[in-house]
N, C-alpha and C positions, 0 to 999 in steps of 0.2 A: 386757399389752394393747398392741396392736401400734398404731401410729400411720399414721391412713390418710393420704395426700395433701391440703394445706389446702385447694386444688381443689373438694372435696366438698363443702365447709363450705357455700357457694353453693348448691347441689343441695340439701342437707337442707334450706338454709332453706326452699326451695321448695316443696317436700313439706311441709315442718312448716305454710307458710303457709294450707295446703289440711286439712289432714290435725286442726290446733287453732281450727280455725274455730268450733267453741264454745264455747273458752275467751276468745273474742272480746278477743285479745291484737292490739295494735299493737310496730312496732319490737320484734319478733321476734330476739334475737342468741344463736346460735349461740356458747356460751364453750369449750365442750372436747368433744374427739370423740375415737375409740378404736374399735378391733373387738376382736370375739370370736378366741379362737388357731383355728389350724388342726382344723378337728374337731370343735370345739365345737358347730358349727350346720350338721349334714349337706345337711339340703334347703336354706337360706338363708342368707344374710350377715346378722349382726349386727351393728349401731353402736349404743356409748353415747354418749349426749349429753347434756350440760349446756346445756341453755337456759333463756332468760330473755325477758321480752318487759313489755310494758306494758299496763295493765287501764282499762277506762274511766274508771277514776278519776287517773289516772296515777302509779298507785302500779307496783314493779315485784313479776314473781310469776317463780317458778323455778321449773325443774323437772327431773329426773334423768330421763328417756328410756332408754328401750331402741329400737333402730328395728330391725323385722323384715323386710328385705326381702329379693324373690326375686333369683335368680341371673339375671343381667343375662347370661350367655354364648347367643349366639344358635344357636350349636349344643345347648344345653339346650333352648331356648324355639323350637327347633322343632317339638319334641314337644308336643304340645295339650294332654297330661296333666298336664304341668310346670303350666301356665297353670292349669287347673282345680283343681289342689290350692291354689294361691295365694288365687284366688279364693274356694272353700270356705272356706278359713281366715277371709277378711275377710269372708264370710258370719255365718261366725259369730262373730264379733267386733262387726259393726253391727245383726246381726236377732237370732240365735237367743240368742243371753246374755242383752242386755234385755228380750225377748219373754218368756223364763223366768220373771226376775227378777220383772218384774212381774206375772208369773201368781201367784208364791208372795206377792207383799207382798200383791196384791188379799183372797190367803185369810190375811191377816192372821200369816203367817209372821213369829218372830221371829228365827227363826234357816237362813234360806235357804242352799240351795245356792248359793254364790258363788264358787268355790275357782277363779277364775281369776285373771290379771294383769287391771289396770284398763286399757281401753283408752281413748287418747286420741281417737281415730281414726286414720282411713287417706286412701292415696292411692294410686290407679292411674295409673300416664305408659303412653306409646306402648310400650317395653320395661323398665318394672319394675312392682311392685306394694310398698307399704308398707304393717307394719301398727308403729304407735306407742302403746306402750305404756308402763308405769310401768314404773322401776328397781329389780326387787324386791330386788336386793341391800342397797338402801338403808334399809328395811324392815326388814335383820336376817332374808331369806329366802336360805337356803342350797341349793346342791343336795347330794343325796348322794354320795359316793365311787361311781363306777360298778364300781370292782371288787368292793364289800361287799354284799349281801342286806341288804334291810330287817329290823328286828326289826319283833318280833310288834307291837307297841304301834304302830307305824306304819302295819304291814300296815292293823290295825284301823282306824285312823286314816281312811286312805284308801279303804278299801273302805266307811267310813259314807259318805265322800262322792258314793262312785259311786251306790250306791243314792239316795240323793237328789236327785242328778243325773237318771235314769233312770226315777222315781217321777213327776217332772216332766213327762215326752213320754206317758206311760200316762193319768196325770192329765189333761193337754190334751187328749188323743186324745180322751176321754170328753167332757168339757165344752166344749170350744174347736175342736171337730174341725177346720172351715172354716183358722180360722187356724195349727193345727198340718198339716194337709195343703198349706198354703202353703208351711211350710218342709220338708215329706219332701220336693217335687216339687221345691225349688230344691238341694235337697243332693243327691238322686238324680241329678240334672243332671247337679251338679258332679261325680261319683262314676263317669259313665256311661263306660262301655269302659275303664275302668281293667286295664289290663294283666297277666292275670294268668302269664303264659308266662316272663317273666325271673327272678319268683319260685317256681316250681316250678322251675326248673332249681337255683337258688340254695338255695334247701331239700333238694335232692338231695347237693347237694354237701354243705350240714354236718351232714346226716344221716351221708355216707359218712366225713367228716372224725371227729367224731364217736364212731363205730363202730372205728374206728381207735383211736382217743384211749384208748378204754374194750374189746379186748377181752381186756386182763390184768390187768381191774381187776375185771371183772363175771364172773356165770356166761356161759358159751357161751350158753345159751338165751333171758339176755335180752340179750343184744348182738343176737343172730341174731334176735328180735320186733321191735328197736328198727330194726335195718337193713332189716327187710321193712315200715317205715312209710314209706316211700319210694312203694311203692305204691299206697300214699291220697291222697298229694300233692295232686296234679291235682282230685280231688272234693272236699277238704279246702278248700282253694283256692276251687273254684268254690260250695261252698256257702255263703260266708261273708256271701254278699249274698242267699242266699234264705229265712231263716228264720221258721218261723209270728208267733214272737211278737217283735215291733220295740220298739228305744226310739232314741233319734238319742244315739249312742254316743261316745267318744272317739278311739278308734279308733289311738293309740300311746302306748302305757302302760307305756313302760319307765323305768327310773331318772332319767336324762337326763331328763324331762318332767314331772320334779316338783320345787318347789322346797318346802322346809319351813321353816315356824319355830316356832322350839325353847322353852318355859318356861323353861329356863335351859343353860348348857350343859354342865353336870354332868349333868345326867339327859337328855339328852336328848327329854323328854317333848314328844311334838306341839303345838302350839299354832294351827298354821295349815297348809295346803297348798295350794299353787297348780299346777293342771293348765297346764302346756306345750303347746304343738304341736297344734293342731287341722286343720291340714291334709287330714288324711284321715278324719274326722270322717263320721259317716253314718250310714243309718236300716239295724240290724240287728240280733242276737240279744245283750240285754247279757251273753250269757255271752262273747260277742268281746271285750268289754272285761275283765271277770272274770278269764276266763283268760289270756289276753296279759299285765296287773300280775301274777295271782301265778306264773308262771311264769317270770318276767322277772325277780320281785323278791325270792322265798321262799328262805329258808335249808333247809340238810340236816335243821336241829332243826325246824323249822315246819310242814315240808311235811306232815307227818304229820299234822298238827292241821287238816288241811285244810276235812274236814269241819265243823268250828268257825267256822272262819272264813266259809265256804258261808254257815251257819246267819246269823250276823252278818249279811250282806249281807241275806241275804232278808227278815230281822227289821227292818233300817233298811228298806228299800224298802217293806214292807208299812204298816210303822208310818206311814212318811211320806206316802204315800196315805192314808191315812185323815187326817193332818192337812191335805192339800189334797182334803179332801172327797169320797172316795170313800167309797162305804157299807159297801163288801164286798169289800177288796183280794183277799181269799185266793181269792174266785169269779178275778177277775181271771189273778193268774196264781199256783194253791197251788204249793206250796214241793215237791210231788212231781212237777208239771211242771219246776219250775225245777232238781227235780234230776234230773231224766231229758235236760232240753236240755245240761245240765252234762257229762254222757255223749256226746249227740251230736258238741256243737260245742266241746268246747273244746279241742279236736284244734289247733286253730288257734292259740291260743297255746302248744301244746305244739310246734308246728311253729316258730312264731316265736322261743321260748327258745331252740332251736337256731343261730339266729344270731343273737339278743340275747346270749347268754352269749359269744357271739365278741365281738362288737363291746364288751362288756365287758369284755374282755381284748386287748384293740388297745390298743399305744402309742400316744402324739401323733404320734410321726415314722413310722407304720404306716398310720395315714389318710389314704385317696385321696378326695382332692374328685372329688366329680359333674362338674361342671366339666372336670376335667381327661379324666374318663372321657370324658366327650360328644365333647369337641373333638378327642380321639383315635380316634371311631368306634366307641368301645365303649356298650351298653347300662346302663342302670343298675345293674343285678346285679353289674355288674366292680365296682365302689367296695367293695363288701363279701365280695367271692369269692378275696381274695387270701388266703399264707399268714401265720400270724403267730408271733410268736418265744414269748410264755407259755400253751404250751398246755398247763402244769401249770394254771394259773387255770382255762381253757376248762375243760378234764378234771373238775376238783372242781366246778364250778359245775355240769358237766352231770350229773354222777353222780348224784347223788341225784332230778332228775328222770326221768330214763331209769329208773330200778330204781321209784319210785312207779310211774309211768305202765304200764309194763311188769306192776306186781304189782294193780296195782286195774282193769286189761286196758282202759285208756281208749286203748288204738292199736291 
């Protein structure tokens, strides 16, 4: 962990002073600070912080922080989208989590969707935005090895969550409409003109990268399928924001944006997970969320058992509506619609695995900051369009989804 400038120490307090305003702390100190290594935090900078401060009793209370703030380069933060994903994020961070939260405690939930970090609060300046959170490492929350696929027990794991998650915005919609169309209309906002031109180019490219990788590995005929998905790009892309049936989504669901904690560390069994990254966060088909984790996250052994794991998801989701008080989940959305939008849309994390499984096989000293892209006049699509040194990892990771996707004709 690399040591920022003491310089800053100053700044955080400042932030912190705004940002822990509930925790209704005095003489606020700032004891140790650190970031994240290169690569670790694509869209933001990362600082840990140890702080301490005084409680109205003047007792003293600590705390292990994580601070999530945006890229301070004013050639980033010319682009308006930059801005908006930030915001989205502390959107959801100050409204849509406790709005949740307390819709499931109201229906007497004892065991809610909560799988995110705790947030302390935030803070907005003239050019940054903060969001300050708990230290989940401290916790005993780990992330995964980005070069390794989930096992099945985790896949499970995390896809009970989603549906509970997603169970959640169906359930409001019904009961709460008023207050749930509060937050579609403040996350569509944030969402609006999102760019989609630097990502159809960039899906082009590790489509063809790809195709390359795999065509002395595969039959001729599903390379030549996988490389004519190129051609749905563009619709693929643009559909992802129009789908009949909505839930307010995750919306980046790969490795990196999940932290787990483990029963013990022989078995690895789940005991907890924490969703990462809501920046791009928004009201659309949860099969966007769905598909983007398992094709992000599934092994050659799993993928097969796909179906199963479908079934899972749709099983928690429905079940969980009925524990927030729906009558009739399966009218809502039956499980042969849910597998027919399965078909349409999850094209889109099929499209994403394409360059999630790159960027899972990027070295440290391989990653280009945004940052650097910006200030040199490049798009954001350069950070992840360059070439990289293990494209035996690439190659195996993608194999097995190109030969599924390609044999059960979801391209």
């Amino acid at each position: 962990m690399a040591s920022p400038n003491s310089d800053i120490k100053s700044e955080i307090k400042s932030w912190l002073k705004v940002a822990l305003r509930k925790e209704n702390l005095t003489d606020i100190v700032v004891n140790e600070i650190g970031t994240s290594e290169k690569g670790e935090g694509y869209m933001g900078d990362i600082i840990f912080a140890s702080v301490s401060g005084k409680t109205e009793d003047q007792s003293t209370r600590e705390y292990d922080l994580v601070l999530k703030c945006s890229k301070q380069s004013q050639a980033l933060r010319e682009n308006p989208q930059m801005i908006l994903i930030y915001l989205n994020e502390i959107f959801m961070y100050n409204h849509v989590f406790p709005t949740f939260l307390k819709f499931q405690e109201d229906k007497g939930i004892k065991d809610p969707f909560n799988s995110v970090p705790k947030c302390y609060g935030t803070f907005k300046g003239e050019n940054i935005e903060v969001i300050v959170l708990e230290n989940l490492k401290k916790s005993g929350y780990e992330l995964w090895p980005k070069t390794k696929p989930l096992e099945r027990k985790h896949i499970d794991f995390v896809i009970k969550q989603y549906g509970k998650f997603h169970a959640v915005s169906v359930a409001m919609k019904e009961q709460q409409p008023d207050k749930f169309e509060e937050i579609v209309e403040k996350v569509e906002e944030n969402m609006k003109g999102m760019a989609a031109g630097p990502l159809v180019n960039l899906f082009r490219g590790c489509i063809d990268e790809t195709s390359e990788l795999l065509k002395n590995e595969l039959d001729e005929k599903i390379v030549s399928k996988w490389r004519s998905f190129k051609d749905q790009i563009e619709t693929v892309v643009g559909t992802t924001y129009v789908e009949a049936f909505k839930v307010i989504i995750h919306g980046d669901c790969w490795n990196n944006n999940f932290m787990h904690k483990f029963e013990n560390e022989s078995t690895k069994a789940p005991l907890k997970v924490a969703m990462l990254d809501w920046q791009v966060s928004r009201y659309a088909s949860p099969i966007s969320d769905l598909s983007y984790f398992l094709f992000a996250c599934i092994s050659k052994e799993d993928i097969e058992n796909l179906d199963d794991i479908l079934s899972t998801y749709h099983s928690t989701f429905t079940n969980y509506l009925r524990d927030l008080g729906v009558e009739d989940p399966n009218v809502l959305y039956p499980f042969h619609q849910f597998l027919d939008d399965w078909k349409l849309y999850c094209k889109f994390g099929i499209l994403m695995s394409s360059l999630l499984m790159k960027v899972c096989s990027t070295e440290k000293d391989e990653v280009v900051d945004i940052t650097e892209s910006a200030e040199s006049g490049k798009d954001f699509s350069h950070t992840f369009a360059g070439g990289i040194r293990n494209t035996e990892l690439y190659k195996n990771r993608m194999r097995h989804i190109v030969e599924y996707v390609v044999k059960y004709d979801l391209i």
